[in-house]
N, C-alpha and C positions, 0 to 999 in steps of 0.2 A: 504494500500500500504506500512504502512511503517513495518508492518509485514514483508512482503517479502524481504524488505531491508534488517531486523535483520538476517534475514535466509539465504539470499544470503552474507552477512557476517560473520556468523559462520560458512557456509561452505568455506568461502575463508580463513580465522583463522584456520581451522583445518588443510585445506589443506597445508596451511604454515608450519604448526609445525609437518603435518607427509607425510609420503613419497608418497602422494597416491595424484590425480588429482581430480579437482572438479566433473569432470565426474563419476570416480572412486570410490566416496564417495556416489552421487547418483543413480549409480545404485547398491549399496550397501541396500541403502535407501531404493527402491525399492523394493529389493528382500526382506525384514525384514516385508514389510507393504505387501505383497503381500502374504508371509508365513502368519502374523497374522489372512491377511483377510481368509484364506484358513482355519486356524485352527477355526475358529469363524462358519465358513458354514459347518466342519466337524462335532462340534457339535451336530451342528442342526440338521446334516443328520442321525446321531446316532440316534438320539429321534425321527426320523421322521417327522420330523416337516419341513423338507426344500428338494424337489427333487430335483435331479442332472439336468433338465431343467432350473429351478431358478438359481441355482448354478454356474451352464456354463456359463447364461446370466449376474449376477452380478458379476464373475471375467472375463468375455468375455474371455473362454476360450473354447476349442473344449472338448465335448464330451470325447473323447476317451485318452485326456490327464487327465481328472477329473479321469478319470478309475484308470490313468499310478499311481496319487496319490495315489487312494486308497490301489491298491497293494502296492507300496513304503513304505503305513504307515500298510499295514500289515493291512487292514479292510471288514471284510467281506462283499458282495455284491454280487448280482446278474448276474451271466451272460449267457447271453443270443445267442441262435443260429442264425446264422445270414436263416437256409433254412428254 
């Protein structure tokens, strides 16, 4: 617990010394930990080693956004007809 304290005070520290709300700073937080997690299963899906089912289910995210990334990062991939 007193982890969380330290943390819940150096986000109210920071937030003092710059122009940005504690809200502001976590979802900051978030998007940096949620890029990382993305680029760590991007790997994997390079090498095969991890399918876009796994992938979806470990960033809980929809199918067809995993796609939106892959195009965004310029990666090639399968796709598929929907008839």
């Amino acid at each position: 617990m007193s982890n969380l304290k330290d943390i819940k005070s150096e986000i109210e520290n920071y937030a003092n010394n710059s122009n940005l709300t504690e809200l502001q700073i976590v979802e900051k937080l978030e998007i940096h930990f949620f890029n990382k997690k993305v680029n760590q299963n991007l790997k994997l899906y390079k090498k095969g080693l991890k399918k876009v089912s796994d992938i979806t289910k470990d960033l809980k995210i929809s199918p067809r956004k995993f796609y939106a990334i892959l195009e965004k990062k310029k990666i090639e991939h399968k796709k598929y007809n929907k008839k």
